[in-house]
N, C-alpha and C positions, 0 to 999 in steps of 0.2 A: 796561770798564763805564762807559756814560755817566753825567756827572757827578750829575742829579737822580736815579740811581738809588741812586748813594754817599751822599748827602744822605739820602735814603730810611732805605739804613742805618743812619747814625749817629744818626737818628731815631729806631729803632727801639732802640741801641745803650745815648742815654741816659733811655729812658723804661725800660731794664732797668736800669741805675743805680739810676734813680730810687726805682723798686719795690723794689729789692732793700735800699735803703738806709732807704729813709723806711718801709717794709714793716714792720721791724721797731720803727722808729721811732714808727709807729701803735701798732703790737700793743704795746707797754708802754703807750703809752698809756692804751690799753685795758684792761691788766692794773692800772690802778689801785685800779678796783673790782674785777677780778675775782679779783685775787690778792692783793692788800695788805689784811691786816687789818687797822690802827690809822697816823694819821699815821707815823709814822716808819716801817715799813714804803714809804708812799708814798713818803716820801721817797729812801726808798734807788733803789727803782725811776729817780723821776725822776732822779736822779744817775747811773745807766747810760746816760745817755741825754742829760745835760745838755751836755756838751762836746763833741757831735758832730750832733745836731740840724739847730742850722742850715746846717750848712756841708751836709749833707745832702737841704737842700732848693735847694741851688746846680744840684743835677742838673735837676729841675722846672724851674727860671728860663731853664737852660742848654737845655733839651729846649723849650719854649714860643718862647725866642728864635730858635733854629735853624727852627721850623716856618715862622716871623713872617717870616723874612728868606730861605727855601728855597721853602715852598712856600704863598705868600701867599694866594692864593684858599682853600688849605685850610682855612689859619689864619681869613680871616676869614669863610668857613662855618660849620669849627667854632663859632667865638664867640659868631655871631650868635644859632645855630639853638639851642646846648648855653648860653647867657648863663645862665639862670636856676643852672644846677645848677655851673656854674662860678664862679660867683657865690660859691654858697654855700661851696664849696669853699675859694675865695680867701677871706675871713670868717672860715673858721672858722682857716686857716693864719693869719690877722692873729691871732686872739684867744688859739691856742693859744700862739704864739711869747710874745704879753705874760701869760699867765697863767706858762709859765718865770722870766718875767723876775719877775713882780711877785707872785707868790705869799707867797714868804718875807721881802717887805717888811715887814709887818705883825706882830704876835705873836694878834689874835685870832681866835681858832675860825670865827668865821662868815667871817672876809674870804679866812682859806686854804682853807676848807672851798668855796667857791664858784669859787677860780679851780682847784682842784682838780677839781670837778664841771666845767670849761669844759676843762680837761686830756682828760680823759677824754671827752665828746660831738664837743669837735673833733678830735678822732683817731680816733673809730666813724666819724662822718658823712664824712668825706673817705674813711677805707677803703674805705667801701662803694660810694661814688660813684663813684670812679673805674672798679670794675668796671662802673657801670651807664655812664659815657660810654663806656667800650673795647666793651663789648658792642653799640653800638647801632652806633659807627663800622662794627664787621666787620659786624655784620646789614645795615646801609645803611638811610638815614635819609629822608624825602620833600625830594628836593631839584630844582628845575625846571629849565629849559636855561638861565635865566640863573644858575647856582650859587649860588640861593639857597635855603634850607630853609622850605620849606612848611608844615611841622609843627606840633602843638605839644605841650606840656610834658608831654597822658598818652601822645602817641605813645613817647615815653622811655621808660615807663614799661611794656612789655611784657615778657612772662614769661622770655626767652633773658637781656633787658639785666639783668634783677632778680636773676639765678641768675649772673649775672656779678657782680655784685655782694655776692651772697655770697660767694660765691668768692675776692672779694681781701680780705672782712672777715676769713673765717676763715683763710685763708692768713696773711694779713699777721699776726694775733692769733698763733696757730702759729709764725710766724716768730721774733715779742717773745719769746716765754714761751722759745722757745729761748735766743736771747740774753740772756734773763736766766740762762740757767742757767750761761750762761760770765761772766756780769759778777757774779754774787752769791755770798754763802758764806752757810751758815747754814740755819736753818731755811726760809727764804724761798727759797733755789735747789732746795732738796726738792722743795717743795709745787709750784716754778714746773715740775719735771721732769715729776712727776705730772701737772699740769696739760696741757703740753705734749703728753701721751702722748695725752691723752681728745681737745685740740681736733686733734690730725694726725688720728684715724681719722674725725673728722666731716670734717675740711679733703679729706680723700683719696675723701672718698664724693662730695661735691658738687664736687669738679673736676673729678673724673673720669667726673661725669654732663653739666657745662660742657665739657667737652674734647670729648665722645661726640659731641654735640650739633651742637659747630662743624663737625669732621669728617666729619659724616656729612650736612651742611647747604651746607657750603664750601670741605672740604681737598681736598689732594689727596697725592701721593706726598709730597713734602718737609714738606708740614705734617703729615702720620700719622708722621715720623720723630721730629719736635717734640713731638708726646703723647705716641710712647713715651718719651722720654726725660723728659719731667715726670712721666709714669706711673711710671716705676723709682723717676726721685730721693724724689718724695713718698713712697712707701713707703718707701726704704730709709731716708728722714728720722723716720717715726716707729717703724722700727726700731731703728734709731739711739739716741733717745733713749730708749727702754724700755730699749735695752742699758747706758745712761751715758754712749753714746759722743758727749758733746753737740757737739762740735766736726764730727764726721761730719755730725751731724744738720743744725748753723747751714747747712754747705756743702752740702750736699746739699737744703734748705730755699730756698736761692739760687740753684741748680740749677734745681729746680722753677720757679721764679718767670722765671728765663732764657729756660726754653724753651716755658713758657708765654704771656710776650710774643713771642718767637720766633715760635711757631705765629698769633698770631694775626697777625701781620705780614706774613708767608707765604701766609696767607689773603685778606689785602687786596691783595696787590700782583697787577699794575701800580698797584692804584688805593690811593688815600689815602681815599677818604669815596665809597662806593655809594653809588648812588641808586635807590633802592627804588622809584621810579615807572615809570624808564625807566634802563635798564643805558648809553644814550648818555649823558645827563647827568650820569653818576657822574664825580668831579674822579679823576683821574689824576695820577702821579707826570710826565708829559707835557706835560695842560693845567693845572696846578696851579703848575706851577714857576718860578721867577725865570729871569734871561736867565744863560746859560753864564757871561759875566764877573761876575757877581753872586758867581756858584757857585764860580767859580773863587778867586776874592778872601776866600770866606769857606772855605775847604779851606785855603789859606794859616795861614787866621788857629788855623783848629781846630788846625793841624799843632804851632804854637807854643804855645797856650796849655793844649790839653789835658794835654799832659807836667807843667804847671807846678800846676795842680789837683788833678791824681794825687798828686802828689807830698806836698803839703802837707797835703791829706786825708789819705793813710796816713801821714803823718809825727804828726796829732793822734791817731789810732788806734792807734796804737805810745804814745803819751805819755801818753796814761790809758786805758793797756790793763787795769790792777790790778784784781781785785773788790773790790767793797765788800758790807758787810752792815749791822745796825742799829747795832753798838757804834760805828760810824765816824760815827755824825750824833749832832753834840753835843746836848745835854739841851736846850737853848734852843729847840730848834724844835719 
């Protein structure tokens, strides 16, 4: 396997990281209106979620850097043509990060009640986004022979990229309320299981009307292997959770979300970003790529420092793996 095709890979490898991690790192998010009845409910939420966060968005930085330094023309396509929605994307990760931080500075109602509301919109607006850039990549975007995007901001904005977009709202949503059901006790892991049950059968409807869609638009044999396997896990994830089996379910939830980047990765290649005008112009894993010493130098570098990421990651994962519930957040807050 030539080397920009292994790049390709591990491309593909930590944007499944990403998702999988920050996935459900949205969905509580999310769950702050939608499942937390009264401050300290919220809080408990964000405290599943506060010690692992960012180290969780190291995948994103780690996935962005590898594109920047692998396959540079892509990179700076993407950027250019997707700025606007990227944009906001990166905004809202600044403001959700400092709403963690700087919430429970304060003691009054209006100052936590409002980084609270930034908690919750900067965790919808990026869930949803993200399906809408991955949707538009695999559709192919107007880009001319010198790789640059033609487009603008409502060509994004079409009905496949929008239904991508739901897609990873409610996946990623589905994903939270599962993990909450492993980090909480109490009345609050109840309601988040119940929860859980209603958003899987919405999440399993519109995937699997996005999955149909790609497949019968762009798959081919190996990518129809990758819907069925997203097709099983999502179902058996909110069988899972109807049954209690919430552990099944988290796994099997991250499953889904696998093989669902999977597939749509399978669908692009050889190419990195179609070109919806003229199929020559589309950038390739080929003409897209740094020079072989480039590639080789950073295969080195991943060899070394991946293991030490892993490690340190599942080493905080193991270290505030405990649940918590309301009695655990002192009266002060």
């Amino acid at each position: 396997m030539e080397l920009h095709t292994v790049w390709f890979v591990l491309i593909a490898v930590l944007w499944t990281g990403y998702f999988f991690l920050e996935g459900f790192d949205f969905g509580v998010g999310v769950l702050t209106k939608l499942l937390a009845r009264d401050r300290v409910e919220k809080r408990v939420l964000i405290n599943t979620i506060g010690p692992v966060w960012d180290g969780n968005e190291v995948w994103l930085l780690t996935a962005g850097g590898a594109t920047f330094a692998a396959f540079p023309d892509w990179y700076a396509t993407l950027f250019s043509g997707f700025y606007l929605p990227l944009l906001v994307i990166l905004l809202c990760l600044i403001v959700r990060g400092v709403a963690f931080e700087y919430r429970a500075k304060r003691p009054e109602h209006r100052w936590q009640h409002n980084w609270e509301q930034a908690i919750f919109w900067c965790s919808l607006i990026p869930a949803a986004l993200w399906g809408v850039a991955f949707g538009n990549i695999v559709r192919g975007v107007e880009i001319d022979a010198s790789k640059e995007y033609v487009g603008s901001l409502l060509d994004l904005l079409n009905p496949y990229a929008l239904l991508g977009g739901l897609v990873t709202l409610t996946l990623f949503t589905f994903h939270g309320a599962v993990f909450t059901t492993l980090k909480t006790v109490g009345d609050i892991r109840a309601r988040a299981r119940k929860l859980a049950w209603r958003l899987g059968l919405v999440t399993a409807v519109v995937a699997l009307a996005f999955l149909t869609w790609t497949q019968t638009s762009r798959g081919d044999g190996t990518s129809a292997i990758a819907m069925g396997v997203a097709v099983v896990a999502i179902v058996g994830a909110v069988g899972a959770i109807k049954a209690g089996r919430e552990g099944w379910s988290f796994a099997l939830s991250g499953v889904t979300i696998a093989a669902a980047v999977a597939m749509l990765f399978l669908t692009l290649f050889p190419n990195v970003m179609p070109s919806s005008l003229n199929p020559d112009w589309s950038l390739t894993v080929t003409n897209a790529s740094s020079s072989p010493y480039t590639l080789t130098i950073m295969t080195w570098c991943a060899a070394i420092a991946t293991p030490v990421v892993l490690l340190y990651q599942g080493w905080t994962y193991w270290v505030f793996r405990k649940r918590i519930g309301t009695q655990h957040i002192a009266e002060t807050h």
